[in-house]
Backbone as a printed PyTorch tensor [residue, N CA C, xyz], in Angstrom:
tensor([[[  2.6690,  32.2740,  62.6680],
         [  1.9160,  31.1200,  62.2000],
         [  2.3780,  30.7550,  60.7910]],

        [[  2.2130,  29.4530,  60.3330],
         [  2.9690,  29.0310,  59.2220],
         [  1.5940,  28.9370,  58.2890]],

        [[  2.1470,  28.9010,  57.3140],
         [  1.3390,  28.9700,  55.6010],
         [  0.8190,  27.8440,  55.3970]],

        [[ -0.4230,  27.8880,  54.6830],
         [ -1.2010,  26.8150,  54.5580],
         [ -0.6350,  26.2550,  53.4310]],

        [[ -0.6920,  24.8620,  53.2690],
         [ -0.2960,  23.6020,  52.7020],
         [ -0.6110,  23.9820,  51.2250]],

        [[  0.3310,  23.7860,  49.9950],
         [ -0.2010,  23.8790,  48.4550],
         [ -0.7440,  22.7210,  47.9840]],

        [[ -2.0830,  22.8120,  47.7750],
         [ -2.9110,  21.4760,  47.2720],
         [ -1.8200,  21.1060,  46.1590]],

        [[ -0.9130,  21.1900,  45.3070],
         [ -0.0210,  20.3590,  44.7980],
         [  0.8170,  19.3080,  45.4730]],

        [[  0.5150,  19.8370,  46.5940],
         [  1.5350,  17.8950,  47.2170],
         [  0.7170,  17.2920,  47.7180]],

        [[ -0.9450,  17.1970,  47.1700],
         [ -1.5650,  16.0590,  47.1340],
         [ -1.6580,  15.3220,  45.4780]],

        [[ -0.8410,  13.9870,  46.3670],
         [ -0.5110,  13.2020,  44.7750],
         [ -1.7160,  12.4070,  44.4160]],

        [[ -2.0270,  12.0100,  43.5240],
         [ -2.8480,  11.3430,  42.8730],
         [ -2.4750,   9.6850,  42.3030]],

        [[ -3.4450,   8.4570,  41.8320],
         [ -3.2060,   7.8540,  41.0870],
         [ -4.5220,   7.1810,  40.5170]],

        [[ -4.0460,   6.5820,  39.3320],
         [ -4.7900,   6.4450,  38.4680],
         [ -5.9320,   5.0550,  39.2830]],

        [[ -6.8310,   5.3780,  38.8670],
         [ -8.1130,   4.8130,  39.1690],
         [ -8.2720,   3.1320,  38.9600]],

        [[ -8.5550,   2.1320,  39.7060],
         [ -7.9570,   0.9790,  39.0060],
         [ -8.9570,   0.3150,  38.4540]],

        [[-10.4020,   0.8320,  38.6280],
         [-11.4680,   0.5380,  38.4360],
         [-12.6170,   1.6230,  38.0610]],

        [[-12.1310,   2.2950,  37.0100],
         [-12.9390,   3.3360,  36.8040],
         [-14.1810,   3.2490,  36.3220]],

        [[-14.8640,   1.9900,  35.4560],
         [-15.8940,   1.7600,  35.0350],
         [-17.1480,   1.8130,  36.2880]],

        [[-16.2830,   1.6920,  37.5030],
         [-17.1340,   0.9220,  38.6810],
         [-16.9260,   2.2430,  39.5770]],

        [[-18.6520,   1.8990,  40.4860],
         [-18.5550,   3.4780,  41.3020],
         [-18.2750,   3.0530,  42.5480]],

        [[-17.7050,   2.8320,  43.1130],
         [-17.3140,   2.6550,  44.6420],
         [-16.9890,   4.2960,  45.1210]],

        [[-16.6300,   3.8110,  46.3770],
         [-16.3780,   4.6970,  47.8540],
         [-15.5210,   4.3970,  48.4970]],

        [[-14.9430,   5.2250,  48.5640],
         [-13.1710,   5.7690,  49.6420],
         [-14.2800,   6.5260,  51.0170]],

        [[-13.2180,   5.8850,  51.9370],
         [-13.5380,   6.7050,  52.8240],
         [-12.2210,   6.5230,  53.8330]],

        [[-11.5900,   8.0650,  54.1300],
         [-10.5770,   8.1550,  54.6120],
         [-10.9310,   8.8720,  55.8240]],

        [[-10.5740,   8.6810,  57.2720],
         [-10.7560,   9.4750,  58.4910],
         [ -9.3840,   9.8580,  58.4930]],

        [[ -9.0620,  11.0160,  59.1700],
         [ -7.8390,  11.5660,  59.7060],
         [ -8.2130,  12.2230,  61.0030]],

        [[ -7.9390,  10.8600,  62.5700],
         [ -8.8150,  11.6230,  63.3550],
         [ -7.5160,  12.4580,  64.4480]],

        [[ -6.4670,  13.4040,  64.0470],
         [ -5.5020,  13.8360,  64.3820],
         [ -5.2040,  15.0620,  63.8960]],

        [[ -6.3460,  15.7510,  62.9330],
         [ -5.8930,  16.8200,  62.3270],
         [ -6.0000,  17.3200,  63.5140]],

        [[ -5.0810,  18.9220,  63.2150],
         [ -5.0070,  20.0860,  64.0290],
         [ -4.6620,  21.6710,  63.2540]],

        [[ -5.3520,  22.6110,  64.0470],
         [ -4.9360,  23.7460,  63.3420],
         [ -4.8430,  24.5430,  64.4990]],

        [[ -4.7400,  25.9520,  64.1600],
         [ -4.7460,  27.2550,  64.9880],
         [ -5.9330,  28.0370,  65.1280]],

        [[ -6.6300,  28.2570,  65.9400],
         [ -6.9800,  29.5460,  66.3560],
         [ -6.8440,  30.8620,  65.9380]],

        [[ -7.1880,  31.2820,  64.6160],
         [ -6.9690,  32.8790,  64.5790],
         [ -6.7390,  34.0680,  65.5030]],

        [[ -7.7260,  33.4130,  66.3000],
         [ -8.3670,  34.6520,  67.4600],
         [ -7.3940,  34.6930,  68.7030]],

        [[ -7.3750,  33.4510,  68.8370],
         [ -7.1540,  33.1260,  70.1510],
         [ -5.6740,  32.5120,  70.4480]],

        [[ -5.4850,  31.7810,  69.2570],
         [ -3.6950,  30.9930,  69.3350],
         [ -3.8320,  29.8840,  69.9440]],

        [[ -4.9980,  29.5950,  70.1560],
         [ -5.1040,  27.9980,  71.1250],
         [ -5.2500,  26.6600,  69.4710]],

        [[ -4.6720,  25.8320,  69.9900],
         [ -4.4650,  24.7660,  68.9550],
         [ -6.4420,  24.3240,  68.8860]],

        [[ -6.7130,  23.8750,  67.8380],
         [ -8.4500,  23.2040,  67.9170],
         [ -8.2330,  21.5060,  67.1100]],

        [[ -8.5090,  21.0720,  67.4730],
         [ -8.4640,  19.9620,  66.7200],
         [ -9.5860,  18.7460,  66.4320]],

        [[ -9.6560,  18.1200,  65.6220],
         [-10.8350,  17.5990,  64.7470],
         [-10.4200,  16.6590,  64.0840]],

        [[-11.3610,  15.6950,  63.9160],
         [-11.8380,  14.6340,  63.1230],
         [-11.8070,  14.8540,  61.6780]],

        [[-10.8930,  14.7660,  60.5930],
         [-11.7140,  14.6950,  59.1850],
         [-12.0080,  13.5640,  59.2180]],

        [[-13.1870,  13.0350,  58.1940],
         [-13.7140,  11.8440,  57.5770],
         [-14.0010,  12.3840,  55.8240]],

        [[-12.9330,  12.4260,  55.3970],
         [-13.0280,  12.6830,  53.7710],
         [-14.2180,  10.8280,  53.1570]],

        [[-14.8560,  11.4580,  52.3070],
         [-15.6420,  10.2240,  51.4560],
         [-16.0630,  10.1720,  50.0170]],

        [[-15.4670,   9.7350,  49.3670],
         [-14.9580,  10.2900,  47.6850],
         [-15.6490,   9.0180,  46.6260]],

        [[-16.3890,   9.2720,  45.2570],
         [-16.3210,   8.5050,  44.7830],
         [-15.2210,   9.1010,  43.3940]],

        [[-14.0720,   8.1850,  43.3060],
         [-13.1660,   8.4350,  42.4350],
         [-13.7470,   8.7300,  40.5680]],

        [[-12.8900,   9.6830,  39.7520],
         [-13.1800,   9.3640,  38.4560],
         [-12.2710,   8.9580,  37.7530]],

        [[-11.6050,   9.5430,  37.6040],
         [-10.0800,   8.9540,  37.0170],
         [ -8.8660,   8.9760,  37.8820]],

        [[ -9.1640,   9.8150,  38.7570],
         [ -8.1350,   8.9690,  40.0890],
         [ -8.4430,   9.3360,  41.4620]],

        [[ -7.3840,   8.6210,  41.9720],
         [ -7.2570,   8.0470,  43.8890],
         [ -6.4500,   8.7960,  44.1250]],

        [[ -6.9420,   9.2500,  45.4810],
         [ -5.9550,   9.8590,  46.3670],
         [ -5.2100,   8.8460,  46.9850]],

        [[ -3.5950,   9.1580,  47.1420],
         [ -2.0660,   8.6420,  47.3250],
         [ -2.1010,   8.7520,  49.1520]],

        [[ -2.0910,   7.9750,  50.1740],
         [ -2.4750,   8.3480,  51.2850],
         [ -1.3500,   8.7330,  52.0360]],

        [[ -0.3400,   8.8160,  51.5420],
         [  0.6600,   9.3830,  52.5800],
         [  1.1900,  10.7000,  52.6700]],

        [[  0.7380,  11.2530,  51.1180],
         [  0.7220,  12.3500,  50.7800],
         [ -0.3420,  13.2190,  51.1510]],

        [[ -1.4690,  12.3950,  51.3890],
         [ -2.5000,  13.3730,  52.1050],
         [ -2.0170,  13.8690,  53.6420]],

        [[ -1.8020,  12.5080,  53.8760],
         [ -1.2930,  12.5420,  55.4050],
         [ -0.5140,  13.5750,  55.7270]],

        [[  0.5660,  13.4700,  54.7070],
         [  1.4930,  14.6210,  54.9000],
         [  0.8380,  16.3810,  54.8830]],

        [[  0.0240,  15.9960,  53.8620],
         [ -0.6690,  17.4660,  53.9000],
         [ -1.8330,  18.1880,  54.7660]],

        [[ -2.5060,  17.0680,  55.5860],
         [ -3.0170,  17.1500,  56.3400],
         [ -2.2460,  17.5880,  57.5400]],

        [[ -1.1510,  17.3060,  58.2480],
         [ -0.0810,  17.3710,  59.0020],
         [  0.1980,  18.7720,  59.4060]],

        [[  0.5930,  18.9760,  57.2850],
         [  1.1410,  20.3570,  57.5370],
         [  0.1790,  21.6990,  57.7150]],

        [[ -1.1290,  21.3730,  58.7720],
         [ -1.9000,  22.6030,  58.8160],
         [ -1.6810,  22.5010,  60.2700]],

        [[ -0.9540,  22.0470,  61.2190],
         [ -0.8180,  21.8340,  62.5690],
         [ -0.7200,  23.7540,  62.9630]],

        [[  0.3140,  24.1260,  62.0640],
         [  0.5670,  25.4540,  62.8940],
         [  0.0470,  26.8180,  61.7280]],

        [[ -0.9520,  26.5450,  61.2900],
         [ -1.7840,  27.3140,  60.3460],
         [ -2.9820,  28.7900,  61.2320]],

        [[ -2.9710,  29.8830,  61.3020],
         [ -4.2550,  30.0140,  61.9890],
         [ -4.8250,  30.6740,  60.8040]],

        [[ -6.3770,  29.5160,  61.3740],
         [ -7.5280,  29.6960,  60.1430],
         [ -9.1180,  28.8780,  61.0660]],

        [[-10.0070,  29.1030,  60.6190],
         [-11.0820,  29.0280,  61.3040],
         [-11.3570,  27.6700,  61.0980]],

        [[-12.5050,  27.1150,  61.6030],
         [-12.9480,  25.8890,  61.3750],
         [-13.6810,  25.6710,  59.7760]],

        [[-14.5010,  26.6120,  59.7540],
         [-15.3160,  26.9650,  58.4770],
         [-13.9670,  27.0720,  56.7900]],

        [[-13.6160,  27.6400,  57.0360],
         [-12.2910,  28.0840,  56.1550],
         [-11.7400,  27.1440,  55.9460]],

        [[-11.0780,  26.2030,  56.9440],
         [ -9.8740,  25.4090,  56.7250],
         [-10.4840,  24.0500,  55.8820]],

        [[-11.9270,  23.5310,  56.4860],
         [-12.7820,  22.6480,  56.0510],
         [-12.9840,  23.0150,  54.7090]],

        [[-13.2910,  23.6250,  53.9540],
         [-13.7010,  24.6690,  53.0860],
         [-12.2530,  24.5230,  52.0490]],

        [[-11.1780,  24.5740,  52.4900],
         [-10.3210,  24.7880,  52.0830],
         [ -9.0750,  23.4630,  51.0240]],

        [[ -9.6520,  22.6020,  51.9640],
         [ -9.4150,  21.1230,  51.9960],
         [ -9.6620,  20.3750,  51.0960]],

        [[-11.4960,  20.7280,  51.0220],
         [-12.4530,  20.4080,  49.7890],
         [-11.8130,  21.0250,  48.9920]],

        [[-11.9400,  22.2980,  48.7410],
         [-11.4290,  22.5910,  47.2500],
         [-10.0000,  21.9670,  46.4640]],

        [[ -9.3290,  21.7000,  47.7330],
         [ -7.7990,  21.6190,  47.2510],
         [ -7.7740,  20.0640,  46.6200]],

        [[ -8.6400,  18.8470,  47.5430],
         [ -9.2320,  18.0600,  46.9200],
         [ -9.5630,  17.9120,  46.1150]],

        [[-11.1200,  18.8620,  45.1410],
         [-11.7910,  18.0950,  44.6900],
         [-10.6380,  19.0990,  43.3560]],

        [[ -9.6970,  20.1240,  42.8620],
         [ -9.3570,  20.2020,  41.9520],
         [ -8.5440,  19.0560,  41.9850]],

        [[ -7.5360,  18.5550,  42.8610],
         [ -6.7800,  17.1930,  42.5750],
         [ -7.2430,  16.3330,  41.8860]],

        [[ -8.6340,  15.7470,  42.7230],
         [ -8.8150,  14.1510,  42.5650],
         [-10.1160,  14.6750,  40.7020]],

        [[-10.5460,  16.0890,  41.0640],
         [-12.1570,  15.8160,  40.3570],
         [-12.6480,  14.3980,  40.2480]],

        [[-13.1730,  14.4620,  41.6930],
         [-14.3340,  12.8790,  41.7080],
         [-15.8590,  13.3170,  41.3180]],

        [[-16.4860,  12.4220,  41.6930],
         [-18.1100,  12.3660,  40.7050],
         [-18.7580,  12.9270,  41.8200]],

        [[-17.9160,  12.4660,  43.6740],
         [-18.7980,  12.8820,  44.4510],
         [-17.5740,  12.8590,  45.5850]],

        [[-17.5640,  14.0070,  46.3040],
         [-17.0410,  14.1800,  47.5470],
         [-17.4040,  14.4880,  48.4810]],

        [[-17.5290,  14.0130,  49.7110],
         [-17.8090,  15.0430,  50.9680],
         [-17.0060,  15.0940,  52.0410]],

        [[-16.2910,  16.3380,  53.0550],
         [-15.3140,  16.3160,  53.6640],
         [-16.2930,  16.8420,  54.9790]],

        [[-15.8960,  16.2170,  56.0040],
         [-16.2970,  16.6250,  57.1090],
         [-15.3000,  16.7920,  58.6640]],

        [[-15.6670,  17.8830,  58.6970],
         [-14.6990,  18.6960,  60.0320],
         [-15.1540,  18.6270,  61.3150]],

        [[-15.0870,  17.4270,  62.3130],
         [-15.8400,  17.3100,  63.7770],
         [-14.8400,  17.7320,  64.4000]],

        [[-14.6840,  19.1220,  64.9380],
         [-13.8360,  20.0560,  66.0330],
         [-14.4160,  19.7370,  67.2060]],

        [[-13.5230,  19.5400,  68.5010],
         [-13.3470,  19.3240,  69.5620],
         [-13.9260,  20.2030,  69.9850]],

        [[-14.3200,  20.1200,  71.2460],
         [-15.0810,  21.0240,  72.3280],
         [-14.0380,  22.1120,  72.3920]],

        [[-14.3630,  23.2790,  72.7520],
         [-14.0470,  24.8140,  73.2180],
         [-14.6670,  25.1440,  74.1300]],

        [[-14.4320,  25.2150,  75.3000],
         [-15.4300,  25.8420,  76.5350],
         [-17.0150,  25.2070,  76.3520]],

        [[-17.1470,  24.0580,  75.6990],
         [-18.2930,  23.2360,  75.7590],
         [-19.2360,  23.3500,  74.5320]],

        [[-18.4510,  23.9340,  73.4980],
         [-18.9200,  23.3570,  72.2390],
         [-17.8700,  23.2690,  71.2610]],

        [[-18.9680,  22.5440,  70.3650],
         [-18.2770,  21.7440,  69.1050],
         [-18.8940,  22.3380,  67.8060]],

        [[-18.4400,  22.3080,  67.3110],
         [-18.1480,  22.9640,  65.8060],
         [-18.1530,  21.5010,  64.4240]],

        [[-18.9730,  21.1220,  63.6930],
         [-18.9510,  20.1170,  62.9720],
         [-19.6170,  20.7370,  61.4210]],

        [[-18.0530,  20.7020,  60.3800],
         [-18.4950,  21.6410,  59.1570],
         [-18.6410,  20.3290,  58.2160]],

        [[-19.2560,  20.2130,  57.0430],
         [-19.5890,  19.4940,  56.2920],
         [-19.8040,  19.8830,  54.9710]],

        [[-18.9060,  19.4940,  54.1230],
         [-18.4380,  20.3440,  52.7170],
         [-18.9340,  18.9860,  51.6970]],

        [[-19.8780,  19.0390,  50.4780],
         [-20.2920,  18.0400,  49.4650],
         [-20.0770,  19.1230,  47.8940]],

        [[-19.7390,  17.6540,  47.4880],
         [-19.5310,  18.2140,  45.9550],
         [-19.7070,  17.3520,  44.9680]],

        [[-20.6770,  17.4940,  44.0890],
         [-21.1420,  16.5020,  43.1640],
         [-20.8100,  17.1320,  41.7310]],

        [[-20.1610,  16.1920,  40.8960],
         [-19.8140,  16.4860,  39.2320],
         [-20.9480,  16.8690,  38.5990]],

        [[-20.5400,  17.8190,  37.6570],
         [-22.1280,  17.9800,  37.0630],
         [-21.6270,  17.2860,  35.7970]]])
């Protein structure tokens, strides 16, 4: 299994409206990872939703980094978990929340939900 992605090749840019609080909201409904246990591929919905502070996430670079967890094995909890953090040191927004809707497995679903507010 291959190595998880270095939150450094998520690029950043500068904010074009920083006085003002808006909302990003990015879906990536194609992620995929591995199975620790099992080796079976799981795959899921992110819906990242960010309010920026001094900068934006670069979307092709996410893309790309999102991509590169296809052949990763790591849990649902973890990888969600993992994402956020790598995020919110990138962007440090005022408010993030990342959410992980995993596909059925023998008839359930798994839906993790990671928030993070600036203090």
């Amino acid at each position: 299994m291959a190595e998880a992605p270095k939150a450094e090749s998520l690029e950043t840019f500068t904010n074009p409206n920083p006085s003002r609080e808006f909302e990003v909201r990015i879906e990536a409904p194609e992620f995929t990872c591995i199975c620790p246990k099992t080796g079976h591929p799981d795959f899921a919905n992110l819906v990242l939703t960010y309010i920026p502070d001094k900068l934006c996430l670069e979307l092709k670079a996410y893309k790309l980094y999102i991509h590169a967890w296809r052949n990763v094995g790591i849990f649902h909890e973890a990888v969600t978990n993992r994402i956020a953090e790598d995020l919110i040191s990138a962007l440090k927004p005022r408010y993030l929340k990342l959410v992980g809707a995993f596909h059925a497995h023998g008839g359930i679903t798994t839906t993790v939900t990671v928030e993070h507010k600036a203090q």
